[in-house]
N, C-alpha and C positions, 0 to 999 in steps of 0.2 A: 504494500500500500504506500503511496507516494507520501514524501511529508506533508504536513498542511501548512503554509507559507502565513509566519505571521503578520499581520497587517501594518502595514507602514505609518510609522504616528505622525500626528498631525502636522503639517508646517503650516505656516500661513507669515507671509510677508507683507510688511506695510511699506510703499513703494510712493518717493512725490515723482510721479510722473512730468515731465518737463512738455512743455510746449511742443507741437512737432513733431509728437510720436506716436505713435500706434498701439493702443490696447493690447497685443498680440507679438506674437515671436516671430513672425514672417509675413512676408510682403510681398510678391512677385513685381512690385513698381521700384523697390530700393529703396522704400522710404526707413526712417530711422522706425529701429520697432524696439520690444522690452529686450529681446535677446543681447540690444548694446549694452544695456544696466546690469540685466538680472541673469547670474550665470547657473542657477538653481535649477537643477532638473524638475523635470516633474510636475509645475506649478502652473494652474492657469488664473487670470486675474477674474475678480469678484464682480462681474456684469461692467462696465467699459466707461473709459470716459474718451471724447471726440478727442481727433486728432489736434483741432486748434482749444483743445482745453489741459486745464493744469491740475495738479494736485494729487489726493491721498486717494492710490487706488491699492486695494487688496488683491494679494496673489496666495493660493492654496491648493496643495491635493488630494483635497477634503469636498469629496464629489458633493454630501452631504449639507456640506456649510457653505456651500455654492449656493446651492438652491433655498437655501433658509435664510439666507443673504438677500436675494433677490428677486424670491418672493413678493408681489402686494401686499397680498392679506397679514405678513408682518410688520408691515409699516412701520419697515427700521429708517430712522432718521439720517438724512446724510445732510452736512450743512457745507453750505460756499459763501464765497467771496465776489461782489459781484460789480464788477464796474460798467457802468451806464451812462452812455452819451446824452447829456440832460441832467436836469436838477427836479428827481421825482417829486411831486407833493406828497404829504401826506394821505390826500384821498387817492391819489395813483398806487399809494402802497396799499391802501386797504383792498383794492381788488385784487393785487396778489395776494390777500391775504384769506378771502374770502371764497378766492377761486375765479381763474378766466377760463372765458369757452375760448376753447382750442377746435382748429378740425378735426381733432380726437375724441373732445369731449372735454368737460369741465375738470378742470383742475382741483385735486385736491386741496383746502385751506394748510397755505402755509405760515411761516412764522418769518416774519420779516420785519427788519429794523436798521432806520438809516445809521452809517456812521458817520460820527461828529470830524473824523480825521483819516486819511488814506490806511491803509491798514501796514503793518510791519510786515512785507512781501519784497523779496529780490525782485530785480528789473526783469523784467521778461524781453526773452530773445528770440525773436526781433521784438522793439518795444510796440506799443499799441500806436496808431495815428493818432497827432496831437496836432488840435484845431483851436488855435489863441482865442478865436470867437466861441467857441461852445463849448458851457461848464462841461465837468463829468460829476457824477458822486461814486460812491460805496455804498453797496446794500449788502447784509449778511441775510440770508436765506435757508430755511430749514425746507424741506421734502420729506413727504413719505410715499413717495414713488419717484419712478424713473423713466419717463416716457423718454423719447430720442429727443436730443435738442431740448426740453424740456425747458430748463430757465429761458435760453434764450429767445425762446418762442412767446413765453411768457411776457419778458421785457418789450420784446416788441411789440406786443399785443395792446402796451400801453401806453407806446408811442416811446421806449427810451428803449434804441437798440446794443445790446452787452458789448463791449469792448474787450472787455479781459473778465475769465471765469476761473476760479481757480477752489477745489474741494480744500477743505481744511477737515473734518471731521467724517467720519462714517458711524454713528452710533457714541458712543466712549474715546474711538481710535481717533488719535488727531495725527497732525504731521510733526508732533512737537520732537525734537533731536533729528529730524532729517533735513537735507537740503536739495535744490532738485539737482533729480538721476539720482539720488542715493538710498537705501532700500535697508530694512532692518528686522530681524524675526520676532513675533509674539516667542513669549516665554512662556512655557506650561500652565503657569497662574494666571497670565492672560489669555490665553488661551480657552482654559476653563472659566472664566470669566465673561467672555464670547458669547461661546456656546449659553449660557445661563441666563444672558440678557433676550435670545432668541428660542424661549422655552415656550412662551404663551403668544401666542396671535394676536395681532391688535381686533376689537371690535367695532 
């Protein structure tokens, strides 16, 4: 009788994805993908963030925590950083807040709140278009889902189109001690820790 293969334990990497790169380890176009960063066999990342976007994406070979990840009906929170061509009002924030109709459908109520000051983020390479005549702000934005494009679709919808998007947080995980392209492992205790936050369904 063959051995029986014990199961491989859990990895999971928190990863700031740099601007310009590809969710994925291959490309057929040449474009820059994870494979430049992350030399970690075995790992696919935790549902995707766009090629012109930035920040804290999750890599794991935890088929399981994949899909408890990115899930709806768990309405794990992911938050960003959101720069916006424009000087949103406040009643502009409430419909993000409230929910816009998208050609998908209404938007989940998110959690949105202007900043008072640019946020403490590296320059981004190549920097964003800068227009002496048009304010920009900062909005931090919480989600409990992930539709394509989603912020950005959102921002548009209410006249102030995103400039620069960048995740900072997925649930508890932020990007704190990484810089971008630099990539670092949950430890057993967060690990379990993870999993525990992803025990019950939202309602």
């Amino acid at each position: 009788m063959a051995a029986t293969r014990a199961p491989e334990p859990t990895v999971v990497l928190r990863f700031w994805k740099p601007y310009g790169v590809l969710s994925q380890f291959t490309d057929a176009e040449g474009r820059p993908t994870l494979a430049d960063y992350i030399p970690v066999k075995d790992v696919y990342s935790v549902g995707r963030l766009d090629y012109d976007s930035e920040g804290l994406l999750l890599l794991t070979n935890n088929g399981a925590l994949i899909a408890r990840l990115t899930q709806p009906r768990y309405a794990h929170p992911k938050t960003y950083l959101v720069q916006v061509e424009g000087a949103p009002s406040e009643a502009d924030l409430e419909r993000l807040r409230t929910g816009v109709q998208l050609k998908d459908g209404l938007t989940r109520p998110a959690k949105v709140r202007l900043l008072e000051a640019p946020p403490d983020l590296p320059e981004r390479t190549p920097p964003i278009r800068y227009r002496a005549t048009i304010p920009t702000a900062w909005l931090q934005i919480t989600l409990t889902e992930g539709r394509k494009r989603q912020i950005r679709r959102m921002t548009a919808a209410i006249g102030y189109p995103t400039l620069r998007l960048v995740r900072v947080a997925i649930g508890n995980l932020t990007l704190e001690g990484l810089c971008p392209g630099a990539y670092r492992a949950l430890s057993r205790a967060q690990i379990a820790a993870l999993w525990r936050s992803l025990r019950r369904p939202s309602r």
